[in-house]
C-alpha positions in Angstrom: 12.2 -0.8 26.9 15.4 -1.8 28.6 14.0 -5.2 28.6 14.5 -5.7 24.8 18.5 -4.7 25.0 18.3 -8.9 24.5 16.8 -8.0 21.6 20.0 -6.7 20.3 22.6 -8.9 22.2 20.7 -11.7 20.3 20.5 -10.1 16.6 24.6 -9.6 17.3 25.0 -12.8 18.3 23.5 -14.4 15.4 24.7 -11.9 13.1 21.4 -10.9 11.8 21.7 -7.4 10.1 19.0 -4.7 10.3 17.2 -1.9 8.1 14.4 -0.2 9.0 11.3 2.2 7.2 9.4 3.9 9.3 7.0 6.6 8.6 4.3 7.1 11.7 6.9 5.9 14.1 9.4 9.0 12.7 13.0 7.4 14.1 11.7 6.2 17.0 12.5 2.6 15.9 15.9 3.1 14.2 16.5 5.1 17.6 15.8 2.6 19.8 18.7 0.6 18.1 21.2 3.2 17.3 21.2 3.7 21.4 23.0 0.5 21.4 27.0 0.3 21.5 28.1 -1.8 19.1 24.9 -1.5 17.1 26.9 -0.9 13.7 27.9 -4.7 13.3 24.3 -5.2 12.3 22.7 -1.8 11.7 22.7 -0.9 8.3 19.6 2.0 8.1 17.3 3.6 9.3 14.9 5.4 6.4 12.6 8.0 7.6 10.2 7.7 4.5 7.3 10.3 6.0 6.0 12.1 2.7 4.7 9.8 -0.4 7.1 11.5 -2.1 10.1 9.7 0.0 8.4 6.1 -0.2 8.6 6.4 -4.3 11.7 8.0 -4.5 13.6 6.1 -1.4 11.9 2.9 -1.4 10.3 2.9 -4.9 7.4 2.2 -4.4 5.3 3.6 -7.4 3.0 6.7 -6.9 0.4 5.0 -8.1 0.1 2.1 -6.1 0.2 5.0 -3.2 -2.4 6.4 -4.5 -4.8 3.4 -5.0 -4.1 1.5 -1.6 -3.0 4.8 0.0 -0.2 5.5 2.6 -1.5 3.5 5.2 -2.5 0.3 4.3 -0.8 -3.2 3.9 0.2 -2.8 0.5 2.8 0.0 0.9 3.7 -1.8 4.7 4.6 -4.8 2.7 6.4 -3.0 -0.4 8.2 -0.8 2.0 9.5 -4.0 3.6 10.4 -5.9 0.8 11.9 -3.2 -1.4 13.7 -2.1 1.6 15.5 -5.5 2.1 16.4 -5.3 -1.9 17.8 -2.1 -1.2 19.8 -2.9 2.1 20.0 -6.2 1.8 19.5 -7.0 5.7 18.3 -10.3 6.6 15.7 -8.3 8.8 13.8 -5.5 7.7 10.9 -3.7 9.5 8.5 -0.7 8.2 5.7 1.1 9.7 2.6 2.9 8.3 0.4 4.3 10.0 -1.7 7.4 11.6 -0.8 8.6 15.0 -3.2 12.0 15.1 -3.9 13.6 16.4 -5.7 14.2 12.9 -5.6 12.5 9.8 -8.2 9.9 10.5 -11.6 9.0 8.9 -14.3 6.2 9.1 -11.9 3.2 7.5 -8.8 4.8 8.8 -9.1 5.9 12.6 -6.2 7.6 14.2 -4.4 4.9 15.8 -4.1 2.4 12.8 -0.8 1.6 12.0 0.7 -1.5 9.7 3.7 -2.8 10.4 5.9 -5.5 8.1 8.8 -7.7 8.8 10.7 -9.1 6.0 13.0 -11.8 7.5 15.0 -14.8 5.4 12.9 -13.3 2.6 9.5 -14.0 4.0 7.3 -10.8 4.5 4.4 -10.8 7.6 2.2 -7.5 7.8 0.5 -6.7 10.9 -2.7 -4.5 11.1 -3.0 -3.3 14.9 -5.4 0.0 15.7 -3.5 1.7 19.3 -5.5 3.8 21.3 -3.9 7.5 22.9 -2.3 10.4 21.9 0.4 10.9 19.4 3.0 9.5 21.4 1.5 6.5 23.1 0.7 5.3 19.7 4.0 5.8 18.2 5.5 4.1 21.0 3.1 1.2 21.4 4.3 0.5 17.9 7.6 0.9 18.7 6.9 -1.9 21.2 4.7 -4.3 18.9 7.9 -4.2 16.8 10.4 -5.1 19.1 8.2 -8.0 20.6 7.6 -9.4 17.3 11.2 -9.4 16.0 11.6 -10.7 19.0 9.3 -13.9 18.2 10.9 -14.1 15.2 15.0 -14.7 16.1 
């Protein structure tokens, strides 16, 4: 991962601040940041919003809309994005969703799926990826797809 420390250097650079939401990836994200000297110029959260519970009360997203599209699924990838940038307001904001097993999965949602969203300079892109391994493989192969998209986008 040291190879995305430019990553950073360039989100200081250009001044772009940062929040994060991440719920299958449980810190690992906001971690991968907070490493970083000087990170607080830009940094401005990291939300661990595991439980349903925490995405309504946190990000305010409603229970209902939970419960229709369910946990993990683009919907609540996109609202946690977008409701986290309202709440932050970063000019990048990142969430994942997803299920990194070893249980939890079924037919339509295998372990291994995960959404991800970006909100950046108010435009929202959700990604649908399905990683293969255990429980830590997956939740750091979406730590990776993360960084290499933010890193498209800046």
């Amino acid at each position: 991962m040291s190879s995305y420390k430019n990553i950073i250097k360039k989100l200081i650079k250009k001044n772009i601040s940062i929040s994060i939401a991440e719920s299958c990836t449980g810190g690992q994200l906001s971690k991968f940041f907070t490493d970083y000297p000087s990170i607080s110029k830009i940094f401005h959260m990291g939300l661990i919003t595991y439980s349903n519970k925490s995405k309504s009360l946190i990000l305010n997203i409603p229970p209902s809309v939970i419960k229709y599209h369910g946990a993990v699924s683009e919907k609540i990838a996109y609202l946690m994005s977008r409701n986290l940038a309202k709440i932050s307001k970063s000019k990048l904001c990142i969430s994942t969703t997803g299920i990194a097993g070893p249980s939890g999965g079924s037919k339509n949602k295998p372990v291994g799926l995960v959404f991800t969203a970006i909100t950046f300079n108010k435009k929202t892109i959700v990604f649908k990826k399905k990683f293969n391994g255990n429980r830590k493989k997956i939740q750091k192969d979406t730590v990776n797809f993360c960084l290499k998209e933010i890193d498209k986008l800046i």
